[in-house]
C-alpha positions as CSV (number, residue, x, y, z in Angstrom):
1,X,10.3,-21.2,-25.3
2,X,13.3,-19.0,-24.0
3,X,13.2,-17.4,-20.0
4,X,12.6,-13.7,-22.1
5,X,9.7,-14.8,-23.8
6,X,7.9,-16.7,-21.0
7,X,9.0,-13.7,-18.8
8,X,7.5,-11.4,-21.1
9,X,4.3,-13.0,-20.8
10,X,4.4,-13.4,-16.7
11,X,4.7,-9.5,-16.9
12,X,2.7,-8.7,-19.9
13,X,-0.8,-11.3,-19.7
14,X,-1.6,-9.9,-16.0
15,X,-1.0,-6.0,-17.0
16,X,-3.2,-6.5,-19.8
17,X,-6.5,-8.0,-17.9
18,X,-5.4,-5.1,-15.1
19,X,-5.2,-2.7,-18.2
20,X,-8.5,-4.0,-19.8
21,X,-10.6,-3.9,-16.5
22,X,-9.6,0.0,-15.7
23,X,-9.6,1.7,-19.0
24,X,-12.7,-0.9,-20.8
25,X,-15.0,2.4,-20.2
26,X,-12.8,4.9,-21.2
27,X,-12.7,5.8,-25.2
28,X,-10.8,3.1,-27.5
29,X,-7.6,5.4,-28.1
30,X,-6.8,5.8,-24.3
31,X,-6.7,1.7,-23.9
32,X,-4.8,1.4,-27.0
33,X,-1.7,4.0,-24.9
34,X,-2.3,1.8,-22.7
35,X,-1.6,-0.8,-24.2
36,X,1.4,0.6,-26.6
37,X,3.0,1.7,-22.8
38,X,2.7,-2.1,-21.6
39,X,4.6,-3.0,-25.1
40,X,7.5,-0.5,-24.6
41,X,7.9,-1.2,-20.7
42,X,8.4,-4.8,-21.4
43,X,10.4,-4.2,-24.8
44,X,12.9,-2.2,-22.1
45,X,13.0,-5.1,-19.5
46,X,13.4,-7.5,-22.2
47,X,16.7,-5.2,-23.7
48,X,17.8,-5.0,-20.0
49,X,17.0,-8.7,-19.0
50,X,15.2,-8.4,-16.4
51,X,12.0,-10.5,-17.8
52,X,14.4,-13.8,-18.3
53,X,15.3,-13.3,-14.7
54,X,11.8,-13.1,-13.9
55,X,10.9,-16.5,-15.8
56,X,14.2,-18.4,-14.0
57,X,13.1,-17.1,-10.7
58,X,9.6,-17.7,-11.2
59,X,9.1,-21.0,-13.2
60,X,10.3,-24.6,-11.8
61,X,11.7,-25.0,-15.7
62,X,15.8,-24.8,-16.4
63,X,16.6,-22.3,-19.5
64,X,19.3,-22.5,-21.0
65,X,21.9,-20.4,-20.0
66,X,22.3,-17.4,-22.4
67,X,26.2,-16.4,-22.8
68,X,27.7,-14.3,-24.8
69,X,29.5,-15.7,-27.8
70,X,32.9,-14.0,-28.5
71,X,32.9,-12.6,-32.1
């Protein structure tokens, strides 16, 4: 597992059970935005890298470093 997928789910697991106990009253649709919202807010931490930062800060586990390879 890399640091942007285990951040992804540090962020994304706990929004979802926070998403699902608010909105499980309200009609379908409105927890589905909801829910596309959570998808696109992590999609832009992920581009940015902020949830791998999250994972090495968070998480006693050493990822790899990520570099970037000259083309």
């Amino acid at each position: 597992m890399n640091a942007d997928l285990a951040g992804a789910i540090i962020l994304g697991v706990p929004m979802y059970v926070v998403a699902w106990a608010l909105l499980r009253k309200q009609p379908r649709a409105i927890f589905l935005f909801a829910i596309v919202l959570l998808a696109v807010g992590l999609g832009y931490l992920s581009a940015v890298g902020a949830t791998g930062d999250i994972a090495r800060r968070l998480l006693p586990v050493q990822f790899p470093a990520t570099s970037a390879k000259p083309a």
